[in-house]
N, C-alpha and C positions, 0 to 999 in steps of 0.2 A: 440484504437486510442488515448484513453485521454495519455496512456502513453507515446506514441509519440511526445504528441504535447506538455505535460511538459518539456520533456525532450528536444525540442527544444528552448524552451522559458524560463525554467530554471526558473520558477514559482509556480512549486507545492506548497510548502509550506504557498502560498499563497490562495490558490484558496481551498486546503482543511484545516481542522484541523485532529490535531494524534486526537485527542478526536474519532471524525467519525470516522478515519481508525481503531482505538483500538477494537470500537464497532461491524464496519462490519466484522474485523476478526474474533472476537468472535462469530459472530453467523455463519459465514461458517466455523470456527473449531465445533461448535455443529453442524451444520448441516453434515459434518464431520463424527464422533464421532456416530450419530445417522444413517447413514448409513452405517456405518462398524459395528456397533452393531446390527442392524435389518438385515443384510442379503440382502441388496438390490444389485439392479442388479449390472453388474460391471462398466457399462455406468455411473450410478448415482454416484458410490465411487472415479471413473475418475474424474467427472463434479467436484465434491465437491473436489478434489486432486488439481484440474486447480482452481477453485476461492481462493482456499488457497494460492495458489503458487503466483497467481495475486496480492493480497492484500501484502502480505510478499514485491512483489518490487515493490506497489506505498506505503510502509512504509518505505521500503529501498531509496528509489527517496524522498519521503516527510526529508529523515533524511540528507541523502548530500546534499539537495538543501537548507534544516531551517541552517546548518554549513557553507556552503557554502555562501550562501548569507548574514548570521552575520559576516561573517569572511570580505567577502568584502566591508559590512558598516563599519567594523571599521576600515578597510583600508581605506576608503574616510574618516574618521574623523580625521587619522592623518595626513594627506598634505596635 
């Protein structure tokens, strides 16, 4: 739902930092990584597939909305 509601409000960039997203990626690519190397069941290598996948497009959202939104500040600074 948060993805939805950035994307209606066109806000992300605001409300998170990449710092956070860089970090939760990183531990759902190990969490990841540690379940395709232990063997675990196929439900858990899914779950950890889905939070990867999730992270990747509120980094994707965090990255068109930080350009997007610079781009429109400095369209209000020139007129």
């Amino acid at each position: 739902s948060q993805i939805y509601i950035a994307c209606q409000n066109g806000r992300v960039d605001q409300a998170l930092s990449l710092g956070f997203l860089l970090c939760w990626i990183a531990g759902d690519l190990t969490n990841f990584i540690g379940c395709y190397l232990t063997n675990q069941l196929p439900i858990q290598i899914v779950t950890a597939i889905f939070y990867v996948n999730m992270d990747i497009i509120m980094i994707s959202q965090f990255v068109y909305y930080k350009l997007k939104n610079q781009k429109m500040t400095k369209c209000k600074v020139f007129q």
